[in-house]
C-alpha positions as a printed Julia matrix, in Angstrom:
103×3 Matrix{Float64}:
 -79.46  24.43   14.06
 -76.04  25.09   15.24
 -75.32  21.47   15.67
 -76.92  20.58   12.25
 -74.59  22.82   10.7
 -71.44  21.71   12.38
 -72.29  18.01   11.97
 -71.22  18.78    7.9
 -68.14  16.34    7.25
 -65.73  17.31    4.04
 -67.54  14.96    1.63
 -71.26  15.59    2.99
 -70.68  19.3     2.37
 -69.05  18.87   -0.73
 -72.29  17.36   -2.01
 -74.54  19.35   -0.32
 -72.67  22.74   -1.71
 -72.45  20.59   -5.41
 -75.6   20.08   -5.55
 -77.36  23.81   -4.48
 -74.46  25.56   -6.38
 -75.6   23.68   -9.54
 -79.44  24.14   -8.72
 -78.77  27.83   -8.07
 -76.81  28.6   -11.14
 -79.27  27.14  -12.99
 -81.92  29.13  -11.64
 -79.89  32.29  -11.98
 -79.71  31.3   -16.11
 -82.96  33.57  -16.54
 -82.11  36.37  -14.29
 -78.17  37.34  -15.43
 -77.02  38.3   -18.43
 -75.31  36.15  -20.61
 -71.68  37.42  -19.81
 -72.02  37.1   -16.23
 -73.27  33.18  -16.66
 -69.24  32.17  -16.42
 -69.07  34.6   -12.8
 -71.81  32.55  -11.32
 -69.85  29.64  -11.47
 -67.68  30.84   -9.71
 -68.85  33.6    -6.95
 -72.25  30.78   -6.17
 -70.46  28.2    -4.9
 -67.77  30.44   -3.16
 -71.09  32.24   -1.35
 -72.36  28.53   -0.46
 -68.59  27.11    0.64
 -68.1   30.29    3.0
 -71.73  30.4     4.62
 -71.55  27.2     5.29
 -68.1   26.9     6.34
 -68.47  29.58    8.97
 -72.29  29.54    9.89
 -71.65  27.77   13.47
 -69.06  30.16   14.37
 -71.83  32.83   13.94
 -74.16  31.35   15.6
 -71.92  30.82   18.44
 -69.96  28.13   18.44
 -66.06  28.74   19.61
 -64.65  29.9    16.39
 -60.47  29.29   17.63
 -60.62  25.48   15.83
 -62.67  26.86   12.65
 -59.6   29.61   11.19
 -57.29  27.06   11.24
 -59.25  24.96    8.81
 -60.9   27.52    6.28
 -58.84  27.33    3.93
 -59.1   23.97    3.71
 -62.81  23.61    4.32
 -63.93  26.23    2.17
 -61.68  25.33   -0.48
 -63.07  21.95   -1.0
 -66.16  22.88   -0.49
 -65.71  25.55   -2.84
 -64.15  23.48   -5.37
 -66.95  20.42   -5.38
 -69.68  23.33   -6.35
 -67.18  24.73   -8.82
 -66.92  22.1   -11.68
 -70.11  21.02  -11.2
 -71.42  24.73  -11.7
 -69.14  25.34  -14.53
 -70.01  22.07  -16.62
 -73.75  23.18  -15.92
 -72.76  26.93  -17.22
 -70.68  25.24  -20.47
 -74.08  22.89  -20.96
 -76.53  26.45  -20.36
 -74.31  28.0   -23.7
 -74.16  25.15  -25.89
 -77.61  24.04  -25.4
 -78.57  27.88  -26.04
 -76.05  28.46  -29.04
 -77.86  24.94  -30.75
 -81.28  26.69  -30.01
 -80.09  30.19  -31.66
 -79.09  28.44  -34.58
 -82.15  26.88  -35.13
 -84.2   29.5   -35.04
């Protein structure tokens, strides 16, 4: 698992943490209130960028090389599941502001 986990290169974790933070925000659409929608955007793929940033230092891996990067690694990471979660936020409101007008 460790090695899984470590094998993660900039762009194939950018896609990987895209992809779940825009699944998982969309799930989350039910379960939050409407206000909090915009936070998810942001705090999901933060959650996603950091666990997976720093998962093979804790399970063991030598974690000297790994605090010279977070920033870096996290960041992008962080920012390929933030658009991608916001757009999917901004399309959540505006498809459910059309549907409250309708009704």
């Amino acid at each position: 698992m460790k090695t899984f986990l470590a094998s993660f290169s900039l762009g194939s974790g950018a896609l990987l943490i895209g992809v779940l933070s825009m699944g998982i925000v969309w799930l989350l659409r039910s379960l939050l209130p409407k206000a909090l929608h915009s936070l998810s955007a942001v705090i999901v793929p933060f959650i996603l960028a950091y666990c997976l940033y720093w998962s093979p230092v804790w399970l063991a891996s030598d974690p000297s090389e790994y605090g010279a990067w977070a920033v870096l690694g996290v960041g992008i990471w962080f920012l390929a599941g933030f658009f991608p979660s916001a757009v999917m936020v901004l399309i959540i409101q505006k498809r459910r502001a059309r549907m409250t007008r309708e009704n």
